[in-house]
VONU-93993 format. One record per residue: x negated, y negated, z negated of N, C-alpha, C in turn; residue number from 1. Coordinates in steps of 0.001 Angstrom, whole numbers, plus 500000, padded with zeros to 6 digits. Each point is the difference from the previous one (the first is absolute). Example, Ala and Ser with C-alpha at 12.3 -4.5 7.8 and 13.67 -1.06 7.14 Angstrom:
2
SITE      n_x      n_y      n_z     ca_x     ca_y     ca_z      c_x      c_y      c_z   seq
SITE   486810   505690   492200   500890   498810   500000   499100   498800   500000     1
SITE   500350   498950   500720   499180   498810   499940   500770   498910   499270     2
***
This chain:
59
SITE      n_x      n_y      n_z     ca_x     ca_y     ca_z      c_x      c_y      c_z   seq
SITE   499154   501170   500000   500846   498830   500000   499100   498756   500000     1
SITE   500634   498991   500826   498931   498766   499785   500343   499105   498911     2
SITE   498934   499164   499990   500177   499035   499106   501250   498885   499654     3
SITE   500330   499719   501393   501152   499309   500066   501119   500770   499281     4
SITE   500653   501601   501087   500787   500552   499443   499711   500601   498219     5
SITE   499162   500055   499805   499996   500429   498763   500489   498580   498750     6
SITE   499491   498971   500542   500263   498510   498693   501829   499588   500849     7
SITE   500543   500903   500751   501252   499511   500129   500864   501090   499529     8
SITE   499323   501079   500057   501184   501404   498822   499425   499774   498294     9
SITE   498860   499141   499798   499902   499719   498776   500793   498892   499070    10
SITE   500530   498884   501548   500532   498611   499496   501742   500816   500134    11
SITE   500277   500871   501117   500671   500211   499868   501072   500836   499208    12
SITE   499389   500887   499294   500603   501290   498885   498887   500316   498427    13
SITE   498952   499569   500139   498936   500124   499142   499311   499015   498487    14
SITE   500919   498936   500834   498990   499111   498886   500905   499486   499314    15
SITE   501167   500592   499957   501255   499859   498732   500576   498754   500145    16
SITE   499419   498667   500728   501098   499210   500052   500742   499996   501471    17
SITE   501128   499117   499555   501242   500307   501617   499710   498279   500989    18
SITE   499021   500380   500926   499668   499246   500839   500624   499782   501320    19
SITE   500154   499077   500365   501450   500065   501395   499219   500292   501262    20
SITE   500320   500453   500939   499209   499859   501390   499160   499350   500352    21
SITE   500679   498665   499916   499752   498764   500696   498682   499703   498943    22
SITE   499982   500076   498621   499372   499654   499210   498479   500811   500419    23
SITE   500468   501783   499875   498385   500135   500218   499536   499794   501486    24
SITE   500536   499602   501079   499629   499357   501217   499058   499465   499901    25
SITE   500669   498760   499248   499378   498810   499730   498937   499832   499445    26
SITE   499698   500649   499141   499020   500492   499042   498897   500606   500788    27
SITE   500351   501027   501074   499020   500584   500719   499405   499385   501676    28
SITE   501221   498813   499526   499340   498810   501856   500497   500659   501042    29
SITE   501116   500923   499826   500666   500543   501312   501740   498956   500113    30
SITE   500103   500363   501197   501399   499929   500147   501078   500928   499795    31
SITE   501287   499894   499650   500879   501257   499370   500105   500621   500955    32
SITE   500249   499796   501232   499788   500978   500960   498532   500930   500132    33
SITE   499285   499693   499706   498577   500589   499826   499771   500436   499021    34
SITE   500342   499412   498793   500520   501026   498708   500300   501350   500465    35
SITE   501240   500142   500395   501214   501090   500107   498876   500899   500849    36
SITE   499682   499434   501133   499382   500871   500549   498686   500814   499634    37
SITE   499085   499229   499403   498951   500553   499010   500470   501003   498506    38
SITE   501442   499521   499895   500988   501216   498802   500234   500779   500262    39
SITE   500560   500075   501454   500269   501337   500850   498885   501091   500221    40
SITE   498626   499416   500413   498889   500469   500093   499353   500608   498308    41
SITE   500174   499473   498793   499498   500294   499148   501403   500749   499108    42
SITE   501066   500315   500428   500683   500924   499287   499876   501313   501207    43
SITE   499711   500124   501009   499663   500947   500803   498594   500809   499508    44
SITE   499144   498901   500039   498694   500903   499240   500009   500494   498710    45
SITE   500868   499285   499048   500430   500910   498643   499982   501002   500873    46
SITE   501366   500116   500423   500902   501379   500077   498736   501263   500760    47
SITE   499191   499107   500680   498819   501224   500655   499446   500439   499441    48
SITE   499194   499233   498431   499631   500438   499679   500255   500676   498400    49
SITE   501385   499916   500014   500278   501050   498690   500359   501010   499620    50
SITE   499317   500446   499460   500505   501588   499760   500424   500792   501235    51
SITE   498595   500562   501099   500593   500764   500882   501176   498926   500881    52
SITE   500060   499236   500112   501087   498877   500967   501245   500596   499769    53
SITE   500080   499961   498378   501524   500746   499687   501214   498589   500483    54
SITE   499775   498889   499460   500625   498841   500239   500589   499418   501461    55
SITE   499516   501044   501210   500031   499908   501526   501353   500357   500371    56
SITE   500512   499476   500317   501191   500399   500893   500014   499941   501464    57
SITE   500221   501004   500598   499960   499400   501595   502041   500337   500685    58
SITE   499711   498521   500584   501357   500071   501039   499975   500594   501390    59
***
């Protein structure tokens, strides 16, 4: 996982307080659209890499 995705599943579920989107965006110098898309990318690499890619769903 990279660096990016990893400090956005940390801001996002990890570090116990409830931070809004827009907020850790902002915080990280992206745009919310570039947010989302770098979220998408770093809740995907969770899911690859946990436990055997139990977290994977495919459509």
């Amino acid at each position: 996982m990279e660096d990016t995705q990893a400090s956005i599943i940390n801001m996002c579920y990890l570090d116990g307080s409830h931070k809004t989107r827009q907020y850790i965006a902002d915080t990280m110098g992206y745009s919310r659209s570039s947010y989302n898309r770098f979220k998408n990318r770093a809740l995907l690499a969770f899911a690859e890499s946990y436990n055997n890619q139990e977290l994977l769903v495919y459509k």
